[in-house]
C-alpha positions as CSV (number, residue, x, y, z in Angstrom):
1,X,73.0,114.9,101.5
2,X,75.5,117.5,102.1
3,X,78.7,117.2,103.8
4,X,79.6,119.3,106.3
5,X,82.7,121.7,106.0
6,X,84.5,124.0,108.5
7,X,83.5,127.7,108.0
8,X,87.0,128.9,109.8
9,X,89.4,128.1,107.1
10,X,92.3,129.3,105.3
11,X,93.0,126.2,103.1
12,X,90.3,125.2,101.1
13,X,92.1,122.0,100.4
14,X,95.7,120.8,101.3
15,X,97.4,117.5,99.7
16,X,100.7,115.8,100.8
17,X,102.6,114.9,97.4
18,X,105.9,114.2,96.1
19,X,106.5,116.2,93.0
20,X,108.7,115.2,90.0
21,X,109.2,115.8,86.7
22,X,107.5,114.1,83.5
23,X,109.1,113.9,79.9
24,X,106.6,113.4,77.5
25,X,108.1,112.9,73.3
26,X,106.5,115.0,70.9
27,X,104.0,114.2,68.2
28,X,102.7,111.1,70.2
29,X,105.9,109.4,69.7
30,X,107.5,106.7,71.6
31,X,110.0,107.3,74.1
32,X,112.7,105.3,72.1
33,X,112.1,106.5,68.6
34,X,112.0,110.1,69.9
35,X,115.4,112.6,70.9
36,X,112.5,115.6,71.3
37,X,110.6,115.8,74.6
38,X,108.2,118.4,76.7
39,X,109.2,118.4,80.2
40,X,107.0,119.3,83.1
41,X,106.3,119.3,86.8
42,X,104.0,116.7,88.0
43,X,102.5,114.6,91.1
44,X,99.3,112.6,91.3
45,X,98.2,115.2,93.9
46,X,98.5,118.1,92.6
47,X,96.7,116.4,89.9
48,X,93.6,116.2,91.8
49,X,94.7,119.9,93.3
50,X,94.7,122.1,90.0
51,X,91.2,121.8,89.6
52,X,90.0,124.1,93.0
53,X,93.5,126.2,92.4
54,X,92.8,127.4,88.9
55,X,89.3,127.7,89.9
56,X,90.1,130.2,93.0
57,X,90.3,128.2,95.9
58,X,93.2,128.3,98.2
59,X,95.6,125.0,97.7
60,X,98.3,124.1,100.0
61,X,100.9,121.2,98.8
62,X,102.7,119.3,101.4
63,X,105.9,118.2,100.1
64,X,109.9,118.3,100.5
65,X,112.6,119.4,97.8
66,X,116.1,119.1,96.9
67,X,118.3,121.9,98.5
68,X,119.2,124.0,95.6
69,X,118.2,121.7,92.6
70,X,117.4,123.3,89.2
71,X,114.2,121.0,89.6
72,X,112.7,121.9,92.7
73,X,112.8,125.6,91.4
74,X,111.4,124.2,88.1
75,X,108.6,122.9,90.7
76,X,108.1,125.1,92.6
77,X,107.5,127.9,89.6
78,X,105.2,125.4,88.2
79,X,103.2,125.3,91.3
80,X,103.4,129.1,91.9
81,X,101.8,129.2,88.0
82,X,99.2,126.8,89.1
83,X,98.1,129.4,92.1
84,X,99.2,126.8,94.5
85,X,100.8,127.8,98.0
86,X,103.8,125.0,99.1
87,X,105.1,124.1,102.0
88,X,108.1,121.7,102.5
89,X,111.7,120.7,104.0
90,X,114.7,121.2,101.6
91,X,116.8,118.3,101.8
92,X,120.1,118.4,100.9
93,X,121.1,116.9,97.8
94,X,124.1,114.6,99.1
95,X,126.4,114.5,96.6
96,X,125.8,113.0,93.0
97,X,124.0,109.7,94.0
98,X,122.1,111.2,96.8
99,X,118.1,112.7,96.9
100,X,116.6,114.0,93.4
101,X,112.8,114.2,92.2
102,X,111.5,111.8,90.6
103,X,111.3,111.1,86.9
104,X,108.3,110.1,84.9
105,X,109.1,109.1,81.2
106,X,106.2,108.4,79.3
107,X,104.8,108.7,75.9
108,X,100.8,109.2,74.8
109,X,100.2,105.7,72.3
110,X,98.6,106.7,69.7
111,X,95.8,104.5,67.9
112,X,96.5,101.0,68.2
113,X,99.5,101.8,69.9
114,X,99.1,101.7,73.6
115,X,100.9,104.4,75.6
116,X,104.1,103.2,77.9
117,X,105.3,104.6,81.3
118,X,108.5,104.3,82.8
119,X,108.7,105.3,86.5
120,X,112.6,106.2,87.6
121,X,112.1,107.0,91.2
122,X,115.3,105.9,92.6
123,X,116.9,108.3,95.6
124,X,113.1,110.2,95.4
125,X,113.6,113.1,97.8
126,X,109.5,112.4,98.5
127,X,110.1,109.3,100.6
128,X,111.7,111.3,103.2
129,X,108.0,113.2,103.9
130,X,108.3,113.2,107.8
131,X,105.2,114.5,110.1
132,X,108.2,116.1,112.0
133,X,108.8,118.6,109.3
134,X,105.2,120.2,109.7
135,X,103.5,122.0,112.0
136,X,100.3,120.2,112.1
137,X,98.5,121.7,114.7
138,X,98.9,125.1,113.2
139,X,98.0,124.2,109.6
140,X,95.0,121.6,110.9
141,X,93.9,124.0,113.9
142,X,95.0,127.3,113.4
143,X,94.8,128.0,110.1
144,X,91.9,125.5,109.1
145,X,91.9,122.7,106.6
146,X,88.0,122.0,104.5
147,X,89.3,118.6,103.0
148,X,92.2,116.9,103.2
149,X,93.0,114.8,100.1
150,X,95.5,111.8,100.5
151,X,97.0,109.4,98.0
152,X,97.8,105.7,98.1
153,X,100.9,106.8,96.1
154,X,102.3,108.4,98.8
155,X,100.6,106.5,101.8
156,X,102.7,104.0,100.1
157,X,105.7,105.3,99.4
158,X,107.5,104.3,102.4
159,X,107.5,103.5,105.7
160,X,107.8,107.3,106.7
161,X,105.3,108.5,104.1
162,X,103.1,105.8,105.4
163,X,103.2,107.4,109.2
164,X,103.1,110.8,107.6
165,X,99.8,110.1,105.8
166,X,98.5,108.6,108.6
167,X,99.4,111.4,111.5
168,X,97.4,113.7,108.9
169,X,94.4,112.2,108.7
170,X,94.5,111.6,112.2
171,X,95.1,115.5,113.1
172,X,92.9,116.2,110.4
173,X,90.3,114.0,112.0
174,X,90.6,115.8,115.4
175,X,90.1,119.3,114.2
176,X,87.1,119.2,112.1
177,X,88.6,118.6,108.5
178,X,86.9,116.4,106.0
179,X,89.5,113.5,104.5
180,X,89.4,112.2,101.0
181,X,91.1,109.0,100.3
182,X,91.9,108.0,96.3
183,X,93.2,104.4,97.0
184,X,95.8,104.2,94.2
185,X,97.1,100.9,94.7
186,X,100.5,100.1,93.0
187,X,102.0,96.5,93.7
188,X,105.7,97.6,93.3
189,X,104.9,99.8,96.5
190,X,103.0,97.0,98.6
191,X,105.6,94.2,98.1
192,X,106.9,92.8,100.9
193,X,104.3,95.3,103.1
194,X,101.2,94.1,102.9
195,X,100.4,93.5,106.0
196,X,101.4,97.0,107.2
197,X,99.9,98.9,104.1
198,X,96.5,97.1,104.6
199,X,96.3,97.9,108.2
200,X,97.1,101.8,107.9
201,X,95.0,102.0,104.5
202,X,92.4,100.6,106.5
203,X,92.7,102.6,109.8
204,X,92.7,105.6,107.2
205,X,89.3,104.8,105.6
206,X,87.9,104.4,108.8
207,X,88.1,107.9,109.5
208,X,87.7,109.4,105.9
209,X,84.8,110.7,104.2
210,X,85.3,110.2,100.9
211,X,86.6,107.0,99.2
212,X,87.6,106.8,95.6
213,X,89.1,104.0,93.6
214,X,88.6,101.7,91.2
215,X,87.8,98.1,91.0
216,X,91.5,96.7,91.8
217,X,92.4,99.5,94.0
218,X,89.7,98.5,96.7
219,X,90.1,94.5,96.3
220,X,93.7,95.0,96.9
221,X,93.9,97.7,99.5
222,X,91.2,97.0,101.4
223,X,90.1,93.2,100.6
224,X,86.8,94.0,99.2
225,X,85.4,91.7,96.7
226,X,84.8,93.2,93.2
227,X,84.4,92.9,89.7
228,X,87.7,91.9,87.7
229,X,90.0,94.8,86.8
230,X,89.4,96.1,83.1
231,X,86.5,94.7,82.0
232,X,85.2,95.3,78.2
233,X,81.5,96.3,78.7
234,X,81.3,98.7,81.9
235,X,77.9,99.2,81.1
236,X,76.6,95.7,81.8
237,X,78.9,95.3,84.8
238,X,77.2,98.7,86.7
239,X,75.6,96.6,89.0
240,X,78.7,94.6,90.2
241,X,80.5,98.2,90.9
242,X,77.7,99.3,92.7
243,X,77.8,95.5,95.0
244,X,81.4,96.4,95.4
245,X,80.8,99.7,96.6
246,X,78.0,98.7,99.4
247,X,80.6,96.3,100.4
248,X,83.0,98.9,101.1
249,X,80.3,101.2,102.6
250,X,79.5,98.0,105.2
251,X,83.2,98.0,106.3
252,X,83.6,101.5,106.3
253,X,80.7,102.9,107.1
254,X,82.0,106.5,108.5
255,X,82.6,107.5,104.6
256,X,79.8,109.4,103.2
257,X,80.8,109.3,99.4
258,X,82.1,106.8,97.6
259,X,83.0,106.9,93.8
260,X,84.8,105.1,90.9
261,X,85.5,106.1,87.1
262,X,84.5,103.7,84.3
263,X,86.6,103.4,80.9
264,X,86.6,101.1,78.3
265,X,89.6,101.7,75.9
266,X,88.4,101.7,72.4
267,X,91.8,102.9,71.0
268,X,94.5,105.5,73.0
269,X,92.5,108.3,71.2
270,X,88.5,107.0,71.8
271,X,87.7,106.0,75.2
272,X,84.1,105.8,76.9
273,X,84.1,107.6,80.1
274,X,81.9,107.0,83.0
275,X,81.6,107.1,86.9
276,X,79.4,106.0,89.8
277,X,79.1,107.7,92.8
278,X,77.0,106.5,96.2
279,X,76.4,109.6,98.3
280,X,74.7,108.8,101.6
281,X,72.3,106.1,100.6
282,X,72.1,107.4,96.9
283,X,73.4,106.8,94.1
284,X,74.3,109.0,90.9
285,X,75.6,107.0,87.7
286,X,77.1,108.7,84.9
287,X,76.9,105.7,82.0
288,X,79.6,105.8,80.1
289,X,80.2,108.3,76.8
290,X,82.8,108.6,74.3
291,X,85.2,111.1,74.6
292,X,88.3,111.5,72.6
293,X,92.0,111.5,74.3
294,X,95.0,113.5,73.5
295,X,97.0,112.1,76.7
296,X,94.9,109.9,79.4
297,X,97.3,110.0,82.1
298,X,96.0,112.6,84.9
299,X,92.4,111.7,83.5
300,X,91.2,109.8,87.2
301,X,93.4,112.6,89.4
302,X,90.7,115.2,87.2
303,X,87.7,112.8,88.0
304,X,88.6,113.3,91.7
305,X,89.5,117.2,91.4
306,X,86.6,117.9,90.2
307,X,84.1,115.8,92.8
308,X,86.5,117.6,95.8
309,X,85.9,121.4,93.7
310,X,81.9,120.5,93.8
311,X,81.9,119.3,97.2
312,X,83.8,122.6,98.3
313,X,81.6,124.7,96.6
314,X,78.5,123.5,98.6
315,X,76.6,122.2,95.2
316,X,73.9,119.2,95.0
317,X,75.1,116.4,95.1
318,X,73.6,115.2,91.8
319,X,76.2,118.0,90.3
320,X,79.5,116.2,91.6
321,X,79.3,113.9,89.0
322,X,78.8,115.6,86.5
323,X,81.2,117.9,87.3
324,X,84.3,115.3,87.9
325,X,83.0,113.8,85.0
326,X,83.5,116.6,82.8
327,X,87.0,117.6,84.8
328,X,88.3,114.3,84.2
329,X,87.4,114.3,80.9
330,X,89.2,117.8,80.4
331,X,92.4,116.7,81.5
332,X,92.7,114.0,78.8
333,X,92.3,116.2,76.0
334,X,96.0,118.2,77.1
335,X,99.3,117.1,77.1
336,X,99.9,118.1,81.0
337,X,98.8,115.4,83.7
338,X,96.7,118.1,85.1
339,X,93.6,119.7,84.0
340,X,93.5,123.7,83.7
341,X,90.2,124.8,83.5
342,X,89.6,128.3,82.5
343,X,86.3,128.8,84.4
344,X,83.4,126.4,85.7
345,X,81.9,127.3,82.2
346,X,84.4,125.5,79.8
347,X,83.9,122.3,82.3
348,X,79.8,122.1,82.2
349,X,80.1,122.7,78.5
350,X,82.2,119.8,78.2
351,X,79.7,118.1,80.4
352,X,76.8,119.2,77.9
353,X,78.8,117.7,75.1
354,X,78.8,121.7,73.6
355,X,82.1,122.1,71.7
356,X,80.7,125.1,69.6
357,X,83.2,127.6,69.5
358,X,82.8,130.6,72.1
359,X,83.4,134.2,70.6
């Protein structure tokens, strides 16, 4: 099965996102032993973005920034490396205890030691992502959207990134582009709106086309039945993630691809890594391999890259997999959240399990 994609286009793929900033302690050091740290720009989204900008296609980010914040230019150059185009509202600041971007402080574990993330989101500039601060008909009609990708993070957010989310994939919906939701279910986002999260999480995967998420993500956004979250041996439990999924493909049935990533933590640094994927009425499993793990945050957002970069590129279906596989797998073996894939070579040799070195 292939899925359909508009042929007028000028953004291969467009995200909404709220960027912010992630400190990281050298040497695989824990954030309070450590007074060393690696900062850099970061967002779920953009995440999942990288992998189709640093492999040529056109990227637009939908996002807002701090008036005249050392940041948001610290962003925005980040972006600019990454080849993708932004678009966004500059807020202003407010004074001292008004809007920044977010702050992500998190170490890597190492071994035994399990890695630890603190999320400081307090006065996030991202939560003010308004639908009147874009010009959807032009960028949905005009200029042409393939795929839009959305994010329970932001869906989430707040009650304004929540309508935001929702007015895209609607205008997205009435001008031809396909919409991929990654469910990303937090429960310090959903307390106290349930009710209203499940209803517009479930309006939007009524009208996407690609759901992705793991086993906790659609029990508690959408109320389907699964396996329990974190399981030891993924590989006996296949056939309860594949009863899950044909649950969700009953509910929503307008979604023609559905996928989840498997891992089993051996230690931070040795993980096995697998996915399933049920396009259309097959399915494509990828049992799960050991790969080794520098940093595993950003490791799903490459998994879901790298399925929308195959699906773009018109390829068998049988080659998504793989390919998200292998993406996913790249971005846990650097210290950025994102993967930055030289060329679709370096990603099927990873895929092939080929680490020879290339003269």
């Amino acid at each position: 099965m292939k899925i359909e994609l508009r042929k007028d286009y000028t953004w291969a793929l467009v995200v909404p996102t709220s960027m912010g900033i992630r400190i990281t302690p050298v040497n695989n050091q824990p954030v309070h032993c450590s007074d060393t740290f690696i900062m850099h720009a970061t967002s779920a989204e953009t995440n999942v973005a990288s992998i189709s900008s640093y492999l040529g296609l056109p990227v637009k980010v939908l996002t807002t920034f701090v008036k005249n914040s050392p940041i948001a230019r610290f962003i925005k150059d980040n972006l600019s490396s990454r080849h993708i185009v932004y678009e966004g509202r500059e807020v202003e600041q407010g004074g001292p205890w008004g809007f920044r971007h977010q702050f992500n402080i998190a170490d890597s574990g190492y071994g035994t030691r399990g890695p630890r993330v603190h999320n400081d989101r307090a006065g996030e500039v991202g939560r003010t992502l308004n639908v009147k601060d874009f010009d959807l008909d032009r960028i949905f009609n005009r200029e042409g959207v393939q795929i839009l990708h959305l994010s329970g993070l932001i869906a989430a957010l707040s009650p304004e990134t929540s309508t935001f989310c929702l007015e895209l994939a609607r205008a997205a919906r009435k001008n031809g582009t396909r919409i991929s939701f990654d469910l990303n279910y937090r429960a310090t986002f959903w307390k106290n709106r349930e009710k209203e999260l499940g209803q517009i999480f479930k309006e939007i995967g009524s009208i996407s086309d690609i759901l992705v998420g793991n086993e906790e993500d659609f029990q508690l956004c959408l109320g389907i039945e699964g396996p329990e979250a974190g399981g030891k041996d993924l590989a006996s439990q296949t056939e309860k993630f594949k009863a899950m999924i044909n649950c969700v493909k009953n509910q929503f049935p307008g979604a023609q691809v559905f996928a989840t990533t498997l891992r089993q933590v051996i230690s931070v640094n040795e993980h096995l890594w697998g996915a399933i994927m049920l396009e259309g009425g097959n399915w494509h499993i990828v049992e799960p391999r050991q790969i080794n793990v520098l940093d595993r945050i950003g490791g799903g957002d490459g998994f879901v890259g790298g399925l929308l970069y195959s699906i773009l590129k018109d390829w068998e279906p049988e080659k998504w997999i793989q390919f998200a596989w292998a993406t996913g797998a790249l971005a846990t073996t650097l210290f950025t959240d994102y993967a930055q894939p030289a060329d679709e070579e370096q990603v099927w040799s990873i895929w092939e399990g080929n680490a020879r070195v290339k003269r």
